[in-house]
N, C-alpha and C positions, 0 to 999 in steps of 0.2 A: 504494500500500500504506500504512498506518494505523499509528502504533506505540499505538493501544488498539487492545482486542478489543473492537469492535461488532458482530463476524460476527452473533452474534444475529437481527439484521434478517431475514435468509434465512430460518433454520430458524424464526424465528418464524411469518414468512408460508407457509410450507413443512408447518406442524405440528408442527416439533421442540419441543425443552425449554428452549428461547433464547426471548427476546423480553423483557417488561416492560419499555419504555422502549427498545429498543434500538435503535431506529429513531431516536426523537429523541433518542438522544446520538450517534449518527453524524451526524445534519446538525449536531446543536451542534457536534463537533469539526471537520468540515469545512468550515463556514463560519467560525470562530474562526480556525482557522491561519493564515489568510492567505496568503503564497507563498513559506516554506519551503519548496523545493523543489526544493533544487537546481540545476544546469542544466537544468530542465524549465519551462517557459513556458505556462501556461494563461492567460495573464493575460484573457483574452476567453471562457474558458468559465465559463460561471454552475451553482453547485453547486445542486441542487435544493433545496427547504426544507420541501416538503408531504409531513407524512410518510406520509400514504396512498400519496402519489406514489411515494414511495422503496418502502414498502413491496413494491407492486404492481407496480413493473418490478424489483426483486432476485426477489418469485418467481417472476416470467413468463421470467426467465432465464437464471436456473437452473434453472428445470425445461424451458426450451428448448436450455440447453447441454447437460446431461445427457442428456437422450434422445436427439440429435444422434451425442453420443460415443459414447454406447452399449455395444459389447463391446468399444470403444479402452480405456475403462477399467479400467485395470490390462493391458493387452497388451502385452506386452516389446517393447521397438525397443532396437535396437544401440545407438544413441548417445544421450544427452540431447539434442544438437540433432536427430538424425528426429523424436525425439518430440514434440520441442519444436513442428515446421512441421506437424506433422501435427496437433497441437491446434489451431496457428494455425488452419489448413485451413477446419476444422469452427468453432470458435468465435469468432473474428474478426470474420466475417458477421453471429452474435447478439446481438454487443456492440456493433458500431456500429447495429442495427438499434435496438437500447432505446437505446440512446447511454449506456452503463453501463461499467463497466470491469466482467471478469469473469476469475478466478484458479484455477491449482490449484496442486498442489504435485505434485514428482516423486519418487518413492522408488527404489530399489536393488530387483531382485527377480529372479528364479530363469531367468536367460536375456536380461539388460540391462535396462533402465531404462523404467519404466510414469507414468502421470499418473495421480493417483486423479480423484474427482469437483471436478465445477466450481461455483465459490462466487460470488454477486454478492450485494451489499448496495444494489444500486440508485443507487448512487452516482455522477455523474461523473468523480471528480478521486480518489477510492480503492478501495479492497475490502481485506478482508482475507483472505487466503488459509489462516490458521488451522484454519479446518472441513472443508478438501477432507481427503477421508479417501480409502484403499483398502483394503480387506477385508484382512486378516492381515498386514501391511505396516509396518514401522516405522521403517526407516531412511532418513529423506531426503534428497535430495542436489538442493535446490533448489526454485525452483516458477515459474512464470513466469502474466503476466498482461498482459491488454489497456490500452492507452489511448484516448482515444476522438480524440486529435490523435496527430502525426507527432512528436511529444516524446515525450526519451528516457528515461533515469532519474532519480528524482527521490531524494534523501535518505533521505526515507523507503525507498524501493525499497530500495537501500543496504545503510541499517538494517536491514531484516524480513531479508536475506541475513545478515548476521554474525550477527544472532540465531538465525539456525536453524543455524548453524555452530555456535556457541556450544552448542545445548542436543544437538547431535550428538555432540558429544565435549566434553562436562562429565568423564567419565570421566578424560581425557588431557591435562588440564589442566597445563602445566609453572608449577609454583610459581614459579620465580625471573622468569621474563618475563611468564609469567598470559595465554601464548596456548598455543594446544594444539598440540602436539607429534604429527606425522605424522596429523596431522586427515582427515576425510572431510570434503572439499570442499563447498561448496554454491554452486548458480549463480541468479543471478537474470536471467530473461528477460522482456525486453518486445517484444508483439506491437502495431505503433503501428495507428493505424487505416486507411495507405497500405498495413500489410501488410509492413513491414519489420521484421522479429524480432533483438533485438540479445540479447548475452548479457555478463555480469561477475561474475568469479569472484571468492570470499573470498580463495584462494585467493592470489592477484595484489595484492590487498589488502596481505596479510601482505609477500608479495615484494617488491612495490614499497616498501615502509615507510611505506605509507597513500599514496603518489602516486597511484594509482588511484582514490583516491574522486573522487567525482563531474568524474571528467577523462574525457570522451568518447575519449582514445585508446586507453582499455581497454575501451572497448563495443567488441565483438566482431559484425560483423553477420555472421550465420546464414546467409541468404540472398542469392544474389549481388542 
């Protein structure tokens, strides 16, 4: 996950209202960071730099994730995590096929917890999750994404999670500490490319007094 918004890449190739450049400032940023990353270890995978190339695998994979999911999209499941394996299920497959990472986000909705649509920027080593959307849908509580190695979360990951905590309850802000007060949760999941789905909560964040961040004993694996 990215902390710019170059989702653009997608809907550019896609037809959306994104694009001008947005292709070459995601490989500019991705190849500039170098390995920030947390306890996540790429150090052997090569970010692509052609941006036709990036272009043309974010929309052949998004439009092969999305058709895939189908009427998954927006479907109530009891848990965040069904929903979570059941994406894996379906999208996993398409992302290690382009070798791309590819993202949605989870929302709250009328009978438990649905994924809207799925976003790839072509990318190896990011995506931003910014653009998955689901039809009349606003409140989200997480979003989870592929890697295309057995590496877990990465900083950035992290990040994109407290910021969607953050703009979920801007409202419940407690002035004297400047964290929110009886917040709605958000979870960040990663599907690795063996298939292992881990999850970390803000949530645990807060609890722990930030010992959670990028400490593997708060990755939650999903599946036995």
């Amino acid at each position: 996950v990215r902390n710019v918004l170059v989702g653009g890449t997608v809907s550019a190739a896609t037809g959306g209202k994104f694009g001008n450049g947005a292709a070459s400032a995601a490989m500019a940023w991705a190849v500039g960071r170098g390995m920030a990353r947390g306890v996540r270890d790429d150090s052997d995978l090569k970010e692509r730099t052609n941006v036709a190339e990036i272009t043309q695998v974010a929309a052949s994979a998004t439009a092969e994730a999305n058709a895939a999911l189908g009427d998954m999209i927006g479907h109530p499941y009891e848990t965040l995590n069904e929903a979570a394996l059941a994406w894996r299920d379906v999208v996993l497959p398409i992302a290690n096929k382009h070798d791309t990472e590819i993202a949605s986000r989870f929302y709250k909705v009328t009978g438990g917890y649905a994924f809207g649509s799925a976003v790839s920027d072509g990318l190896r080593k990011s995506v931003d999750p910014t653009f998955s959307r689901l039809h009349r849908a606003i409140l989200t509580v997480g979003y989870i994404h592929t890697h295309p190695t057995d590496s877990m979360f990465s900083a950035n990951d992290l990040d994109y999670a407290v910021r969607m905590y953050k703009e979920a309850n801007k409202m419940n802000q407690d002035v004297n500490s400047g964290w929110y007060a009886g917040g709605i949760d958000q979870a960040a999941f990663v599907a690795t490319r063996g298939g292992a789905v881990y999850r970390w909560n803000v949530s645990e964040f807060h609890s722990s007094g930030g010992a959670s961040w990028k400490n593997p004993a708060y990755y939650h694996r999903v599946n036995p």
